[in-house]
mmCIF file of the N, C-alpha and C atoms, coordinates in Angstrom:
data_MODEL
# 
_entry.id   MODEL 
# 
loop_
_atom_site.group_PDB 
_atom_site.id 
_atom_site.type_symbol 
_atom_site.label_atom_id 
_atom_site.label_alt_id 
_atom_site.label_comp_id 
_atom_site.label_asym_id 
_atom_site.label_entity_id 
_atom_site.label_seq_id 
_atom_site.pdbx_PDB_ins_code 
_atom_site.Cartn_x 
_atom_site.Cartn_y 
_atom_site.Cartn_z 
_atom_site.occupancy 
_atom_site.B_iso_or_equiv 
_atom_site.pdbx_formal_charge 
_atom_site.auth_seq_id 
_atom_site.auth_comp_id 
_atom_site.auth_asym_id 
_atom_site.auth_atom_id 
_atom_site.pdbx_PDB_model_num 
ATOM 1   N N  . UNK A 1 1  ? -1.942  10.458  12.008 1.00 0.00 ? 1  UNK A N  1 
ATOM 2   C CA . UNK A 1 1  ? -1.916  11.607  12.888 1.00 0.00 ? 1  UNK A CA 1 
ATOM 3   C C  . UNK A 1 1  ? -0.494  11.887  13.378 1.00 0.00 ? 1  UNK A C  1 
ATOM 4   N N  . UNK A 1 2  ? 0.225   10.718  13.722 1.00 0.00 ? 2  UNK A N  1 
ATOM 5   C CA . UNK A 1 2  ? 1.569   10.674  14.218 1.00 0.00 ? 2  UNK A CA 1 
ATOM 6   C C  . UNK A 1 2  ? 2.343   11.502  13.048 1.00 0.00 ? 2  UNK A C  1 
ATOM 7   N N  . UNK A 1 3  ? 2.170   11.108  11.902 1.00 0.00 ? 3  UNK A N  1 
ATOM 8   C CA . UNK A 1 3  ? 2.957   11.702  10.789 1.00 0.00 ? 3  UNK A CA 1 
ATOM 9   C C  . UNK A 1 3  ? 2.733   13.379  10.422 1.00 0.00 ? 3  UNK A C  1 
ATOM 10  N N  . UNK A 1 4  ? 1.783   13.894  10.553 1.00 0.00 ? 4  UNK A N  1 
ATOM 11  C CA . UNK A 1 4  ? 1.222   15.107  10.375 1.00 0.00 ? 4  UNK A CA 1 
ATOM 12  C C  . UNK A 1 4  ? 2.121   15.773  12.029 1.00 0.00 ? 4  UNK A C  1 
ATOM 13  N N  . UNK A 1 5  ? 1.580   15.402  13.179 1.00 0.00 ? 5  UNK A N  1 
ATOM 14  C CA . UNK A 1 5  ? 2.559   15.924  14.137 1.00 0.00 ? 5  UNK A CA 1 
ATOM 15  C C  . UNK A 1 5  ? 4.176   16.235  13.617 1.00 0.00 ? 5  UNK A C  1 
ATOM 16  N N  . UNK A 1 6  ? 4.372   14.842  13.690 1.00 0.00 ? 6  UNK A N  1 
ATOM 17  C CA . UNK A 1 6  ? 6.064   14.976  13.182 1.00 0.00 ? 6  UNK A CA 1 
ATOM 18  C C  . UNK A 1 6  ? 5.951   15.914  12.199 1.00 0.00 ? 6  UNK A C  1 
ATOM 19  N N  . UNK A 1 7  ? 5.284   16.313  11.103 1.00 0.00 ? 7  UNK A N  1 
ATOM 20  C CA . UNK A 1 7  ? 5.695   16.927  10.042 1.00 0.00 ? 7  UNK A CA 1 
ATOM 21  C C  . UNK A 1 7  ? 5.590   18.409  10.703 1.00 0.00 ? 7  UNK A C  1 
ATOM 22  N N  . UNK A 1 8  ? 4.416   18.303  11.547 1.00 0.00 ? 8  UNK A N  1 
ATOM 23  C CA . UNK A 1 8  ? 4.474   20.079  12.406 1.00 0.00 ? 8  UNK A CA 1 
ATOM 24  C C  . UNK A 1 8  ? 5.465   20.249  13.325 1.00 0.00 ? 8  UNK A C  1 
ATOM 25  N N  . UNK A 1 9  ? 6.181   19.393  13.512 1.00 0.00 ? 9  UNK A N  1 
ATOM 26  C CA . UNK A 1 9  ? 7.408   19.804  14.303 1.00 0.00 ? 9  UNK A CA 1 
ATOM 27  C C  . UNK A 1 9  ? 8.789   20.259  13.626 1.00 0.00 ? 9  UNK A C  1 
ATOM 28  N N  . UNK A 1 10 ? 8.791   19.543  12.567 1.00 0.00 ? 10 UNK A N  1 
ATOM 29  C CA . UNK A 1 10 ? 9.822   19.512  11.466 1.00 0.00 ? 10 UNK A CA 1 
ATOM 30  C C  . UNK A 1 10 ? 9.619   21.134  11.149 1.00 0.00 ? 10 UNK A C  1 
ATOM 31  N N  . UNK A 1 11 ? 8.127   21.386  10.913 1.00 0.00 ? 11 UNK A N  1 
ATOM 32  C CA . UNK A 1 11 ? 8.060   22.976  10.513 1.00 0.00 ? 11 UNK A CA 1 
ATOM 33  C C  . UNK A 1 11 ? 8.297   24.087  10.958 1.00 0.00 ? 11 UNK A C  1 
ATOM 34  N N  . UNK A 1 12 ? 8.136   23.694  12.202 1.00 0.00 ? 12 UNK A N  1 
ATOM 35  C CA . UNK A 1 12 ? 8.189   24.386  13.532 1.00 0.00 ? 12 UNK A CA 1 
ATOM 36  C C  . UNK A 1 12 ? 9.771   24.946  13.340 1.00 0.00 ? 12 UNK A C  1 
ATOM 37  N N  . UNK A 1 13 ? 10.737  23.835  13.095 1.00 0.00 ? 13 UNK A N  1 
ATOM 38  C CA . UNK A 1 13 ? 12.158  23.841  13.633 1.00 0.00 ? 13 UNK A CA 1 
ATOM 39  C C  . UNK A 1 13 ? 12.762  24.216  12.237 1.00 0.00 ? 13 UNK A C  1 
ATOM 40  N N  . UNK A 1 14 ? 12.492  23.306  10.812 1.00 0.00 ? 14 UNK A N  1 
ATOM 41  C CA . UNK A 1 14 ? 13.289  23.929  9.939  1.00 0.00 ? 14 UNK A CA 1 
ATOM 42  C C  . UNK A 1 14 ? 12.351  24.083  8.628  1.00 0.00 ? 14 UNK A C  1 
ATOM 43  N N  . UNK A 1 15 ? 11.521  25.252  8.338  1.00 0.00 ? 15 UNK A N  1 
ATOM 44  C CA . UNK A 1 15 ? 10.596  24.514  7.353  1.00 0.00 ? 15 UNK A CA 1 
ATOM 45  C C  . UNK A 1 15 ? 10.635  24.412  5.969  1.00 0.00 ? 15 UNK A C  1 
ATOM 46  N N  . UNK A 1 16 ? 11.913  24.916  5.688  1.00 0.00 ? 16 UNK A N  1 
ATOM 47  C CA . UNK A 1 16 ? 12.030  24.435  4.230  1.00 0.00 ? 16 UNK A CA 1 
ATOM 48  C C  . UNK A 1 16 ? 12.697  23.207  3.891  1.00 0.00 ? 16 UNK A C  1 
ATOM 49  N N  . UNK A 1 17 ? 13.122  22.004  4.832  1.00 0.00 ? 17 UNK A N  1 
ATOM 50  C CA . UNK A 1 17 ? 12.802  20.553  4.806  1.00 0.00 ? 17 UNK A CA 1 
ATOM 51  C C  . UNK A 1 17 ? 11.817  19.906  4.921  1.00 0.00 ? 17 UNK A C  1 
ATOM 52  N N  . UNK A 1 18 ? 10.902  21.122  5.359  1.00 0.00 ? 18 UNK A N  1 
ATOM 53  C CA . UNK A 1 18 ? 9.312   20.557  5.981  1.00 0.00 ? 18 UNK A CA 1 
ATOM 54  C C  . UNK A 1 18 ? 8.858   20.510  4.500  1.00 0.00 ? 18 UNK A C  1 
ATOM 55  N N  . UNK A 1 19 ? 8.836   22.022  4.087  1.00 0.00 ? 19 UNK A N  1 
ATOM 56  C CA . UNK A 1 19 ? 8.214   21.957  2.573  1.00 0.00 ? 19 UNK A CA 1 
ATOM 57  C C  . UNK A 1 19 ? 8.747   20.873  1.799  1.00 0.00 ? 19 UNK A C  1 
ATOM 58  N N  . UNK A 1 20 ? 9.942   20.553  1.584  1.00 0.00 ? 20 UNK A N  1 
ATOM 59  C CA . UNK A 1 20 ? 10.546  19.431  0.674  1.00 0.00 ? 20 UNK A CA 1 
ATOM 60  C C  . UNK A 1 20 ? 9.958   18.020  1.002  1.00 0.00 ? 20 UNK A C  1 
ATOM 61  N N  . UNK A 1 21 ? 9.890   17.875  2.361  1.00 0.00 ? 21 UNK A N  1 
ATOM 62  C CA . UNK A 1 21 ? 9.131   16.061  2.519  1.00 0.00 ? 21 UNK A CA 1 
ATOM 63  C C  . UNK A 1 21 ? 7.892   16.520  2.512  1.00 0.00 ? 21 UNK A C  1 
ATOM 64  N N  . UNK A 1 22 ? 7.010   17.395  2.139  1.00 0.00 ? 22 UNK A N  1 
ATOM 65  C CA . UNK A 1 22 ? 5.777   17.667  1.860  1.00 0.00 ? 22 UNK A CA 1 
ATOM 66  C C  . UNK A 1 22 ? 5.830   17.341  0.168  1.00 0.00 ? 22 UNK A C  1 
ATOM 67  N N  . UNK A 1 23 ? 6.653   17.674  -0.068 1.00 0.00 ? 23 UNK A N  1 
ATOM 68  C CA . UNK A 1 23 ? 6.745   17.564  -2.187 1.00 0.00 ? 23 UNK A CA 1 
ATOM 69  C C  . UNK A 1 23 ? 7.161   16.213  -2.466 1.00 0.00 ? 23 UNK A C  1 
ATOM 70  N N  . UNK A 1 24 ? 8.352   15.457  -1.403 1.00 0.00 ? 24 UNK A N  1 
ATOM 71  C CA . UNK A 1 24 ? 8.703   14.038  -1.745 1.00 0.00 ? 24 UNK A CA 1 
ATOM 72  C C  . UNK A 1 24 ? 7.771   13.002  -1.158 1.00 0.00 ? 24 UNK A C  1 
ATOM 73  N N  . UNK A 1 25 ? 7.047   13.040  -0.944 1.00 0.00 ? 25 UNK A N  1 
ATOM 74  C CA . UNK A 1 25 ? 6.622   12.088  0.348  1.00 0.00 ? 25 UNK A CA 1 
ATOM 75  C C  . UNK A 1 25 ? 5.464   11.355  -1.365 1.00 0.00 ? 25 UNK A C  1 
ATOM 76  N N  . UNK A 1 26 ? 4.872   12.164  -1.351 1.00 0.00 ? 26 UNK A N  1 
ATOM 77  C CA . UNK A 1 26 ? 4.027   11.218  -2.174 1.00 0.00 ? 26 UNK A CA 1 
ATOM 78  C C  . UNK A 1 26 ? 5.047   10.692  -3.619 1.00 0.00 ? 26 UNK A C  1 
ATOM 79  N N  . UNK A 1 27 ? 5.742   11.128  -3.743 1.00 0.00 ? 27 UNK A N  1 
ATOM 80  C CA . UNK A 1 27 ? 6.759   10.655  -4.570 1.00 0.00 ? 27 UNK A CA 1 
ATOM 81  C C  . UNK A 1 27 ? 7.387   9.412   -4.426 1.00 0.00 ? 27 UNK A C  1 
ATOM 82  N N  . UNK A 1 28 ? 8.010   9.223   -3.367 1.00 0.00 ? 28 UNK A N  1 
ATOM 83  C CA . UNK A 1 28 ? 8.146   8.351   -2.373 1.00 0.00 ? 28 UNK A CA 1 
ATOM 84  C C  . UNK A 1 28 ? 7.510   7.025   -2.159 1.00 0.00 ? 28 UNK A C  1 
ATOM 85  N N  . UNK A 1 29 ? 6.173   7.673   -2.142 1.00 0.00 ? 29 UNK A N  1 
ATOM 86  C CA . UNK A 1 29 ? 4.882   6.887   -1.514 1.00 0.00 ? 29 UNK A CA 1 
ATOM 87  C C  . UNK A 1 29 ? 4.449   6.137   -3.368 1.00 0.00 ? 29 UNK A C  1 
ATOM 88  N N  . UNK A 1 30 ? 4.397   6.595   -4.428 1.00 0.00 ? 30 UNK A N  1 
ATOM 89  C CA . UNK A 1 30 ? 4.110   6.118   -5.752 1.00 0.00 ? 30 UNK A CA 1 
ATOM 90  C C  . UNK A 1 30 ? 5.437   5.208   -6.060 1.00 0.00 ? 30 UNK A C  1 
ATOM 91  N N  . UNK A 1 31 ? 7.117   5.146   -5.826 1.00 0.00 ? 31 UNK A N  1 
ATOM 92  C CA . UNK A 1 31 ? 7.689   4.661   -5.890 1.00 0.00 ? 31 UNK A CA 1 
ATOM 93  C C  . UNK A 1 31 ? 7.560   2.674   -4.731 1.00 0.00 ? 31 UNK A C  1 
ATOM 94  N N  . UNK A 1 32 ? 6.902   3.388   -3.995 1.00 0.00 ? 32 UNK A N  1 
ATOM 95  C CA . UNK A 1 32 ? 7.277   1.837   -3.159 1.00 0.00 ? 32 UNK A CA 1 
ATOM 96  C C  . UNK A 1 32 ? 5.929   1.364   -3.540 1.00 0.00 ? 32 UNK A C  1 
ATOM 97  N N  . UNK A 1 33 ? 4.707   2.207   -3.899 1.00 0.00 ? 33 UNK A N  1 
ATOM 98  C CA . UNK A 1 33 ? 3.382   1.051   -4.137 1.00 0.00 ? 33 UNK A CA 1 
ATOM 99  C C  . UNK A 1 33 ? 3.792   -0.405  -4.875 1.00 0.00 ? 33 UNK A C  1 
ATOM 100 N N  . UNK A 1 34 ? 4.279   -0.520  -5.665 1.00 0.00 ? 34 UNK A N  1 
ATOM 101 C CA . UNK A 1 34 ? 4.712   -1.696  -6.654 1.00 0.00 ? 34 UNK A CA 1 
ATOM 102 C C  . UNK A 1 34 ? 5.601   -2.882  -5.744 1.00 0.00 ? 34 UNK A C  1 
ATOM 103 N N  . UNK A 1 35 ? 6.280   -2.531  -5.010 1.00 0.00 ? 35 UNK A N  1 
ATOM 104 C CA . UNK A 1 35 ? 6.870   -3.404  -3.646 1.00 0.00 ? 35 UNK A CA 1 
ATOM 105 C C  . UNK A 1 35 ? 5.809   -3.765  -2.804 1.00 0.00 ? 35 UNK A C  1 
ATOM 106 N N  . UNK A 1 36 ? 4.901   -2.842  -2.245 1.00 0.00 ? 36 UNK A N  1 
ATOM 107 C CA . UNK A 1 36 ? 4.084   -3.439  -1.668 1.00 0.00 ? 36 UNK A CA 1 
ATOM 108 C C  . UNK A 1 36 ? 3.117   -4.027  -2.037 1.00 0.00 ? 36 UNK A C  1 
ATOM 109 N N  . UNK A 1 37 ? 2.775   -4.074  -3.358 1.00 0.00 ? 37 UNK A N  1 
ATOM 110 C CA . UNK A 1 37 ? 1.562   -4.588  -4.087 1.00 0.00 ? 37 UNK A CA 1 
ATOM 111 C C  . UNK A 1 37 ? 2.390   -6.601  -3.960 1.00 0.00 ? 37 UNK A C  1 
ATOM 112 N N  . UNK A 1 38 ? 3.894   -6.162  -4.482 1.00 0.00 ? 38 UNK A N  1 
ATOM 113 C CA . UNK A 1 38 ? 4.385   -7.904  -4.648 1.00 0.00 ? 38 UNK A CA 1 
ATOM 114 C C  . UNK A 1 38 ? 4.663   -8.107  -3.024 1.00 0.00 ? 38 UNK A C  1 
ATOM 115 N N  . UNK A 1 39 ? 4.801   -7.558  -2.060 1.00 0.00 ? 39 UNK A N  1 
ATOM 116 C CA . UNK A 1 39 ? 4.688   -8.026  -0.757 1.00 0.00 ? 39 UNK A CA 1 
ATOM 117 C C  . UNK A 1 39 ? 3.036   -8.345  -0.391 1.00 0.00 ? 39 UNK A C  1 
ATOM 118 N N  . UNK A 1 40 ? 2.397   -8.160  -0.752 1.00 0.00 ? 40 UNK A N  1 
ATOM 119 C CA . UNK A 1 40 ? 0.799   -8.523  -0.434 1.00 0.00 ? 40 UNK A CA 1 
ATOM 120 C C  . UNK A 1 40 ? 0.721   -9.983  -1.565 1.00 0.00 ? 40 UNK A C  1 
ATOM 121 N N  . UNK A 1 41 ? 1.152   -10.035 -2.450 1.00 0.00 ? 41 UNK A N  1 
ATOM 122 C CA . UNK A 1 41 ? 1.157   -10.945 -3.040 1.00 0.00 ? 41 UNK A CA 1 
ATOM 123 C C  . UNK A 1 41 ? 1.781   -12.400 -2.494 1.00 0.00 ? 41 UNK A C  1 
ATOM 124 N N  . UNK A 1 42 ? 2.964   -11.892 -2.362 1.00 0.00 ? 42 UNK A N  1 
ATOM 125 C CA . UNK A 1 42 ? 4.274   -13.211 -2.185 1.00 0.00 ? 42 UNK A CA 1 
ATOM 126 C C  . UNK A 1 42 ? 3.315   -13.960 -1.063 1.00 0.00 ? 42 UNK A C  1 
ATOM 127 N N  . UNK A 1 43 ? 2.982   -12.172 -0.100 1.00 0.00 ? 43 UNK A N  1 
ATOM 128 C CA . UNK A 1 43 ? 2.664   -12.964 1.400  1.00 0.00 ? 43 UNK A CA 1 
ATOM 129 C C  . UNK A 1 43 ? 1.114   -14.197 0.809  1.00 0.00 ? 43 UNK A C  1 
ATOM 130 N N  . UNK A 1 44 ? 0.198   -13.644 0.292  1.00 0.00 ? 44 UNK A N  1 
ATOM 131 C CA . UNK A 1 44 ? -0.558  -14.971 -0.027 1.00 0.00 ? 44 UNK A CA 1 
ATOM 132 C C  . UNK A 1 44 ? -0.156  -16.248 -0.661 1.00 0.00 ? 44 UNK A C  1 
ATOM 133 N N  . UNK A 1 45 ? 0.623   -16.239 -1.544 1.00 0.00 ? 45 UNK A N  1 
ATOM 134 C CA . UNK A 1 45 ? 1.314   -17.123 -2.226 1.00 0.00 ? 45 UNK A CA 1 
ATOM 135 C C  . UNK A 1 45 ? 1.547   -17.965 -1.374 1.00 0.00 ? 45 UNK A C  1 
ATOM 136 N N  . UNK A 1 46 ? 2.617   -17.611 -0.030 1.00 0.00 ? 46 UNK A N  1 
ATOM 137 C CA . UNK A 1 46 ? 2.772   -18.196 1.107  1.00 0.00 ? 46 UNK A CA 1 
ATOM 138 C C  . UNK A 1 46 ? 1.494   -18.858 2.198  1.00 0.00 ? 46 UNK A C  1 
ATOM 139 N N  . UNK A 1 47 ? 0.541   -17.726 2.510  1.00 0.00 ? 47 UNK A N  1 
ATOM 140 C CA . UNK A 1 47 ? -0.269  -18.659 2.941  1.00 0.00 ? 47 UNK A CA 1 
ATOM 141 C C  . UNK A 1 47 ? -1.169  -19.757 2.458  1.00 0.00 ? 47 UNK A C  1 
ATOM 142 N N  . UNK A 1 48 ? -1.215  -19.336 1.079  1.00 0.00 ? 48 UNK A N  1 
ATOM 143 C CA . UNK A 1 48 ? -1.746  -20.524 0.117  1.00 0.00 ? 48 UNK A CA 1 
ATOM 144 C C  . UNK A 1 48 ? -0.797  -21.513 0.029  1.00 0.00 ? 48 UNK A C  1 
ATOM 145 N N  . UNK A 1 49 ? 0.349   -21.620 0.234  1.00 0.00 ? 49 UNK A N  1 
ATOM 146 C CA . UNK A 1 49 ? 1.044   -23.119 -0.009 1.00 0.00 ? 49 UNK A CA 1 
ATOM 147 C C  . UNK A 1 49 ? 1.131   -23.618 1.721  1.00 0.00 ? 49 UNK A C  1 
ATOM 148 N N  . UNK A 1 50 ? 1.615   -22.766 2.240  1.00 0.00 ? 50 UNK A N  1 
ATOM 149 C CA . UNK A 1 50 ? 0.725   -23.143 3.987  1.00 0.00 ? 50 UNK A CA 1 
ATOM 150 C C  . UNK A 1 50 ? -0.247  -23.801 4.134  1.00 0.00 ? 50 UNK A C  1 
ATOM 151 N N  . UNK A 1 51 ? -1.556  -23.632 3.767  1.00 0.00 ? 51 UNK A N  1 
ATOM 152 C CA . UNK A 1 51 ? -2.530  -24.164 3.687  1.00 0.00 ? 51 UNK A CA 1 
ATOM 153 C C  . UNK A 1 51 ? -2.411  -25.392 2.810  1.00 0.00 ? 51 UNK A C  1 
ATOM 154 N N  . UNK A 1 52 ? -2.302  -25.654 1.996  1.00 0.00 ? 52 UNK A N  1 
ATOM 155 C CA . UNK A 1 52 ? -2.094  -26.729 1.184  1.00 0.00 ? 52 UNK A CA 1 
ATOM 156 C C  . UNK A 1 52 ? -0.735  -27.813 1.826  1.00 0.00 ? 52 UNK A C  1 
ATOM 157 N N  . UNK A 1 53 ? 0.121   -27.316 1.982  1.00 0.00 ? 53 UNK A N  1 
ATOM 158 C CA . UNK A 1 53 ? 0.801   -28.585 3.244  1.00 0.00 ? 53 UNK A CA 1 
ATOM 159 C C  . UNK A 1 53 ? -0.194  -28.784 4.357  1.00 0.00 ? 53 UNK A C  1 
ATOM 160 N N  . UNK A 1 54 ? -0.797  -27.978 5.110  1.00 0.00 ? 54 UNK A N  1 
ATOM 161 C CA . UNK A 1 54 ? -1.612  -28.768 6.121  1.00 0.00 ? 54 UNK A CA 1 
ATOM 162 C C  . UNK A 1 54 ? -2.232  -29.562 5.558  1.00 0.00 ? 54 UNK A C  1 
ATOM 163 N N  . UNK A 1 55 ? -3.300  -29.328 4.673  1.00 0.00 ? 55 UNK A N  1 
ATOM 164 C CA . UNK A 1 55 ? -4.224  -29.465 4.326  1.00 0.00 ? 55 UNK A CA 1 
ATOM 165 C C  . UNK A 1 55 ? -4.766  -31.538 4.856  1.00 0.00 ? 55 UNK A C  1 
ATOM 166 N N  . UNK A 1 56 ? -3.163  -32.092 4.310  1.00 0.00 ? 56 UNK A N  1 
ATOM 167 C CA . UNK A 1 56 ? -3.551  -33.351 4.932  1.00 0.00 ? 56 UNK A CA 1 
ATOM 168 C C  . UNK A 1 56 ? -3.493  -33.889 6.577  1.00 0.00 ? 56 UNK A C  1 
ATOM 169 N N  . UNK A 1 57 ? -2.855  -33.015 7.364  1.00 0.00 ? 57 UNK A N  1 
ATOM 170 C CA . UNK A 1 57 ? -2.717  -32.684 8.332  1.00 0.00 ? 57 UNK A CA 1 
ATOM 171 C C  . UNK A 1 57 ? -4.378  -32.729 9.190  1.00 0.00 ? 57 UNK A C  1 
ATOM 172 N N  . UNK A 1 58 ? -4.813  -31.430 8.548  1.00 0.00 ? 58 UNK A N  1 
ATOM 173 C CA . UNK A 1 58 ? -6.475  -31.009 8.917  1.00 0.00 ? 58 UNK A CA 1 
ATOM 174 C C  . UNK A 1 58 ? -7.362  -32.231 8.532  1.00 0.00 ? 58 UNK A C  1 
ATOM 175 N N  . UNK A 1 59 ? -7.088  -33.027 7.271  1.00 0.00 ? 59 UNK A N  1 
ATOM 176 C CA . UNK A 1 59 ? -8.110  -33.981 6.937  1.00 0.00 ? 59 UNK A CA 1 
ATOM 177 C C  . UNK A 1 59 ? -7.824  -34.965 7.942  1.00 0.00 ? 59 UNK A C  1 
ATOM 178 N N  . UNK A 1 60 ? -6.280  -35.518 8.973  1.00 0.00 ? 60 UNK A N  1 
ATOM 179 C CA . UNK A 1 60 ? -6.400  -36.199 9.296  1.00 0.00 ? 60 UNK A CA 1 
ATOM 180 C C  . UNK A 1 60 ? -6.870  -36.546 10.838 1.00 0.00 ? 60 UNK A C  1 
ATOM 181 N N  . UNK A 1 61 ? -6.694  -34.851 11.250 1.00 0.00 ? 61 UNK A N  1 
ATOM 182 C CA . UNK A 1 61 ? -6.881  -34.281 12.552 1.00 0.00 ? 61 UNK A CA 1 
ATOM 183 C C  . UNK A 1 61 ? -8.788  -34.686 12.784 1.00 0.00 ? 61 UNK A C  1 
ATOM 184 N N  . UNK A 1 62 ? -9.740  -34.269 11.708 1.00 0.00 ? 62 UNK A N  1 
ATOM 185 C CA . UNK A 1 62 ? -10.991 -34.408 11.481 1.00 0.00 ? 62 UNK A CA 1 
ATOM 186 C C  . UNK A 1 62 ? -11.438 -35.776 11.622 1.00 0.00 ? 62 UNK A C  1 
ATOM 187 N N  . UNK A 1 63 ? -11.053 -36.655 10.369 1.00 0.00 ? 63 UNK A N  1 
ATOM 188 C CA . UNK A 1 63 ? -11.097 -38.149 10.205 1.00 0.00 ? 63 UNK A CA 1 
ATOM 189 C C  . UNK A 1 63 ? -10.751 -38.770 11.517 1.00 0.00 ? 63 UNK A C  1 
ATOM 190 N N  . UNK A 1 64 ? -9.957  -38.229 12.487 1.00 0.00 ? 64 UNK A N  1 
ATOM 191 C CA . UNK A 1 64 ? -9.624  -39.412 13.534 1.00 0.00 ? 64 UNK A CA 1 
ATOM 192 C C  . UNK A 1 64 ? -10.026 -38.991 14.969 1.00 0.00 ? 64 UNK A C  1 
# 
């Protein structure tokens, strides 16, 4: 909603930059999917080896 405002203000004031980040934006938006697909990744990668260093941690926290 925030973004649609901003973009009606942008129009408001200059709108043939408005029209242009209306044409780039999903352009934009198809360029970074692939970054964020390996940032959703890395980040599990990480909590999976997180988990696996505790892991003896938790068995020993339980056991005692």
């Amino acid at each position: 909603m925030a973004k649609f405002l901003l973009w009606c203000i942008l129009l408001a004031l200059c709108w043939p930059l408005a029209l242009v980040a209306l044409v780039l934006y999903p352009i934009v938006w198809l360029f970074l999917l692939p970054f964020r697909i390996v940032g959703i990744a890395v980040g599990s990668v990480l909590v999976l080896v997180w988990a696996l260093v505790m892991l003896p941690a938790r068995v020993l926290e339980k056991v005692v």
